[in-house]
C-alpha positions in Angstrom: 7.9 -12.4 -16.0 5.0 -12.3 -18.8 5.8 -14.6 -21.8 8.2 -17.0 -19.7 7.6 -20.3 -19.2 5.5 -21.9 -17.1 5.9 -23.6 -13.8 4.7 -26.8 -12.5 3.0 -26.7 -9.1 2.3 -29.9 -8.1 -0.6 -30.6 -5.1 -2.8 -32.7 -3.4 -6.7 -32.6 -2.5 -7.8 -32.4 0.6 -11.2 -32.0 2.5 -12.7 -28.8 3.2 -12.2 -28.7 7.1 -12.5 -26.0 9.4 -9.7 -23.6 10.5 -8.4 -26.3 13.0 -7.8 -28.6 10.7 -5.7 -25.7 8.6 -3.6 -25.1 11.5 -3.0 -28.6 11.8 -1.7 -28.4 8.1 0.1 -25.4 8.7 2.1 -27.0 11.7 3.0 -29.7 9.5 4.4 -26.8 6.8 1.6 -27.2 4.6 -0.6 -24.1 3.0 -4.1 -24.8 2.5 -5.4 -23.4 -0.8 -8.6 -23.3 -3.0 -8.5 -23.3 -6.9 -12.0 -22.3 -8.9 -12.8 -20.6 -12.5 -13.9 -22.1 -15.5 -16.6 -25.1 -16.0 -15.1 -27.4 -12.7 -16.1 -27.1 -9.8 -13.7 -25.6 -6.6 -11.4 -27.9 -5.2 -9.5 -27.6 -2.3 -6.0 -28.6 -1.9 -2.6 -28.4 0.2 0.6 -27.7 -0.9 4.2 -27.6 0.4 5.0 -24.4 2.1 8.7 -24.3 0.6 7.7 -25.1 -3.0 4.8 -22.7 -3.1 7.4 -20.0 -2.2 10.1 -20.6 -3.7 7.6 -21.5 -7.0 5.9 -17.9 -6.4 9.3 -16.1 -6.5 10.5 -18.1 -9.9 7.4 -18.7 -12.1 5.9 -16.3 -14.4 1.9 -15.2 -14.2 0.6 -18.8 -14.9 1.5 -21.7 -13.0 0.8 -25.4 -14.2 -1.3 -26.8 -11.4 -1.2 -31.0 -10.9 -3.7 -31.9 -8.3 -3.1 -35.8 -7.1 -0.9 -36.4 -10.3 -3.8 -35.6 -12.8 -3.4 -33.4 -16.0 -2.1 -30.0 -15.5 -4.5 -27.3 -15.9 -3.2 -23.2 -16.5 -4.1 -21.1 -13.3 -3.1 -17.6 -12.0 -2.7 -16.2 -8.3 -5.8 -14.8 -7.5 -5.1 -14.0 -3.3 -2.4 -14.6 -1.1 -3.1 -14.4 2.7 0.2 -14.0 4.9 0.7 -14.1 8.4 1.0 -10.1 9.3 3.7 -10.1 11.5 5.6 -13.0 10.2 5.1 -12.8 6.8 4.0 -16.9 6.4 1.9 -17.7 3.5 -1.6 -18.8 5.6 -3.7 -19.4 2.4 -3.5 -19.3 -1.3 -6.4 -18.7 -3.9 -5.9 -20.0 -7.5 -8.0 -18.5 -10.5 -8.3 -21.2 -13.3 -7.7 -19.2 -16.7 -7.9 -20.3 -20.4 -4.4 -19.3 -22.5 -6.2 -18.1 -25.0 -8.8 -15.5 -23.7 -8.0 -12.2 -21.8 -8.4 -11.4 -18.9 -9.1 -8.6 -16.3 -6.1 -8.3 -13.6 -4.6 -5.7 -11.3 -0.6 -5.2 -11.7 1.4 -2.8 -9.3 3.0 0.1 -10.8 6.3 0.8 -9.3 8.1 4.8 -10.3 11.6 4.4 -10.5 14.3 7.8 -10.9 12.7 9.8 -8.4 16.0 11.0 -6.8 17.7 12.1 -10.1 13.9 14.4 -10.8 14.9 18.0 -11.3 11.8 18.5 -9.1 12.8 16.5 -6.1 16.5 17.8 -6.9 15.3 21.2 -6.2 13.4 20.3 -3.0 10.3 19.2 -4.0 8.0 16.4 -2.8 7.1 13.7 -5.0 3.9 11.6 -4.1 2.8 8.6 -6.2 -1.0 9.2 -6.5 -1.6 5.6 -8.1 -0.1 2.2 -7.0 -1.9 -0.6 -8.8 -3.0 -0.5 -12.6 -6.2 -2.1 -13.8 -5.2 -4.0 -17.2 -6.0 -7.1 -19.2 -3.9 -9.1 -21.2 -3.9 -12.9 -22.0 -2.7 -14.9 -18.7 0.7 -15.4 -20.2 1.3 -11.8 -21.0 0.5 -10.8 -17.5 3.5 -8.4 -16.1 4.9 -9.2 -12.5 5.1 -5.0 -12.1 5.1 -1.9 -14.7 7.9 0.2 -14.5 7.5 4.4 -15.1 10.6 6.1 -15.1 10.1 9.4 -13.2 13.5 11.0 -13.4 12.5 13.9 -15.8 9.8 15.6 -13.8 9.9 19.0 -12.5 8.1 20.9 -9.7 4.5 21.1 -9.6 4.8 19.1 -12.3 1.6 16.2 -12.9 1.9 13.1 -14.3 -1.3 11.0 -15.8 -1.4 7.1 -16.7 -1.2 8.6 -20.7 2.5 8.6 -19.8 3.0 5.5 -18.9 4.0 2.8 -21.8 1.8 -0.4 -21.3 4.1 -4.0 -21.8 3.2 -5.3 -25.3 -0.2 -7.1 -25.0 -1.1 -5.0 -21.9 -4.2 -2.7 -22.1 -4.4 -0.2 -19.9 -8.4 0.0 -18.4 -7.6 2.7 -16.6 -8.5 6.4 -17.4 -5.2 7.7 -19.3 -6.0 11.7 -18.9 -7.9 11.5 -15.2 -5.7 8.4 -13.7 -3.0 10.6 -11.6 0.1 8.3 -10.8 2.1 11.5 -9.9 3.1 14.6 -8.6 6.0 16.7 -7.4 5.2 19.6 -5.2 7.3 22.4 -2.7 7.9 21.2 0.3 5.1 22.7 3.1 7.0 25.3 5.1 5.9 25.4 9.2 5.0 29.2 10.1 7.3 30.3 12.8 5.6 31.1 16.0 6.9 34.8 17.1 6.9 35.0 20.6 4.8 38.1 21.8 6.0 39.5 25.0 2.2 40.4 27.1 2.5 42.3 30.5 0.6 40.0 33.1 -1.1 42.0 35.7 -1.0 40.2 38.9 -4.2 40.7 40.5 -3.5 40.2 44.0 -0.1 42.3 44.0 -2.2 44.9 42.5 -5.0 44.8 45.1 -2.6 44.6 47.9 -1.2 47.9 47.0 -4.3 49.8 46.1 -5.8 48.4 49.6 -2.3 49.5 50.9 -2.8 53.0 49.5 -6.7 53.6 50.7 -5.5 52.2 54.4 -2.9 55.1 54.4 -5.2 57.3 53.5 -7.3 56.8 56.0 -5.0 56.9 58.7 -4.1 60.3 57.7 -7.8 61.0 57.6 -7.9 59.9 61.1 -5.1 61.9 62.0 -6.8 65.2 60.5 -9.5 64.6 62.7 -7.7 63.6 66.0 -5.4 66.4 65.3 
């Protein structure tokens, strides 16, 4: 959502407690979060779990942050901690940011056509080599996601970042000939295990019948001589 406007996220301080105390918050739907950047100091703050998310899904790259009612200062989302089975925002981390400078971020880079490939089409196996994009851009030019379509490639075919087309006012830091983002290869075929018959020589049948054989000849010896 680069370039839209900016939304208000409204706060208030709080102490810097230990995790106890951040439960406590938690149980009373609160997130605990931490803002820091530029000349201020750190301050900690909670905010309403429902307006966080529902302000996260909305508002562009930079959010208007109000802590206690004061003046609104620009910030970014520097870290979200969720819960890993339920999915609950447990902390947020807020990167004060000046409108006018650029910054260093990371953006995810999603591939999108990969069905409709000729290479995939065909049979082939398409892997996405990178996922997240170094770039910087001024905070309000920041991109949610880049978007490669991927629906042309062949098999064995290799695609580098030099194909992707950065958002205007996105640099690309990455390196556009090495950076692989993608590649479509035959599928891996299993050998097929031939089944080899083997004669198995049982040891003790065998034994039993050779014993069986020198026994009979030696009654027959025995008969020679008694005879």
């Amino acid at each position: 959502m680069a370039g839209s406007d900016t939304a208000a996220l409204p706060v208030a301080s709080r102490p810097v407690e230990g995790s106890r105390a951040t439960r406590r918050l938690r149980r009373r739907g609160l997130v605990p979060g931490v803002v820091y950047g530029g000349s201020d100091e750190p301050k900690a703050f909670e905010v309403e779990a429902k307006l966080l998310r529902n302000t996260l899904a909305h508002a562009g790259a930079v959010l208007d942050l109000a802590i206690d009612g004061a003046a609104a200062e620009p910030v970014i989302v520097k870290d979200v901690q969720r819960h890993p089975v339920r999915g609950e925002t447990m902390h947020v981390d807020l990167l004060r940011v000046n409108l006018s400078q650029p910054i260093h971020s990371t953006v995810m880079l999603e591939l999108h056509g990969a069905d409709e490939a000729p290479g995939v089409v065909e049979g082939g196996v398409l892997s996405q080599d990178t996922r997240e994009l170094n770039i910087e851009a001024l905070p309000g030019d920041l991109p949610d996601v880049i978007v490669h379509d991927v629906s042309a490639m062949e098999m064995n075919e290799t695609l580098t970042l030099s194909a992707v087309t950065a958002p205007r006012g996105v640099t690309l830091l990455d390196d556009l000939e090495e950076t692989v983002i993608a590649t479509i290869t035959p599928p891996t075929l299993e050998p097929v295990e031939e089944e080899i018959e083997t004669e198995t020589e049982v040891i003790g049948e065998a034994g039993e019948g050779e014993d069986g054989e020198g026994e009979g000849d030696g009654e027959t010896a025995e008969d020679a001589d008694g005879s």
